[in-house]
C-alpha positions, 0 to 999 in steps of 0.5 A: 893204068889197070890193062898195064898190070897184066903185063907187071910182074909186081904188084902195083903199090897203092897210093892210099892205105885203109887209114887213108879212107873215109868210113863211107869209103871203107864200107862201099868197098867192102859191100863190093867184095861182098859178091866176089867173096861169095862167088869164089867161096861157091866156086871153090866148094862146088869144085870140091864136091866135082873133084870128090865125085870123080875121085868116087867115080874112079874108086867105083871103077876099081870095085864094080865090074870090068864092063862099067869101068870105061864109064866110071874113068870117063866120070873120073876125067870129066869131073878132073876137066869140070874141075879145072875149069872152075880153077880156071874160071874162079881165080882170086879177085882182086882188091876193090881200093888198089886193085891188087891181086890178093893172093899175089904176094906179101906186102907191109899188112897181114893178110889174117888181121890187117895190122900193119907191120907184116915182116916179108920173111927171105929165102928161109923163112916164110912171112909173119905177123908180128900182130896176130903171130901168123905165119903165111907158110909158102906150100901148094895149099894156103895155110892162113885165110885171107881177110884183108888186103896185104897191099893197103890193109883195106880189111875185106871179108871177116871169114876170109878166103 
């Protein structure tokens, strides 16, 4: 069932929530997303540093002389294809109990608290927690920090993503 989904454009729904599972359950999971949290946490912060390098690199090439300036652009782009690699390579994990990509889309639990009753927002306004008063603003960078799984509400990582 899980190969079918890199042909869905949906999120799969969940056949059980977090109420639905056993502590033992909810802990194993959890201890599960442990390693994934903290390998894209490094790789986004290892990502950071390499874009921060090249983009110095780049400035360093407009400051030192003509002669170094193929160097430091050549910096520049290794560190621009050093860094989408790692974008590449460090994607969102998934959630351990359903399965579901955790940035994909919104389903019924808030993706900061986990509280149930996430309200999906329309064409003209964006996602919000009636629990926690969140908004999940839709822009190129994530405006709230992912703790649980907005799918069954399994609550992963309690410094988020």
């Amino acid at each position: 069932m899980k190969s079918l989904r890199l042909y869905s454009e949906t999120p799969m729904t969940p056949e059980r929530c977090v109420s639905d599972y056993r502590p033992e359950e909810l802990s194993r999971f959890q201890e599960a997303f442990k390693p994934q949290a903290e390998r894209f946490r490094r790789n986004q912060q290892t990502g950071n540093i390499v874009l921060g390098v090249a983009f110095l690199s780049a400035l360093a090439g407009v400051i030192f002389p003509v002669a170094f300036v193929p160097w430091f652009i050549g910096g520049f782009i290794v560190g621009l294809l050093v860094y989408l690699a790692l974008l590449i390579l460090s994607p969102m994990p998934d959630c351990p109990a359903c399965h579901n990509k955790l940035d994909e889309a919104f389903g019924d639990f808030c993706p900061e608290c986990g509280a149930r009753g996430l309200d999906r927002g329309g064409l003209l306004r964006d996602p919000a927690c009636s629990s926690c008063d969140r908004t999940m603003r839709r822009s190129r960078t994530r405006g709230y920090k992912i703790r649980a799984c907005t799918f069954c509400g399994m609550m992963l990582d309690e410094e988020g993503l």
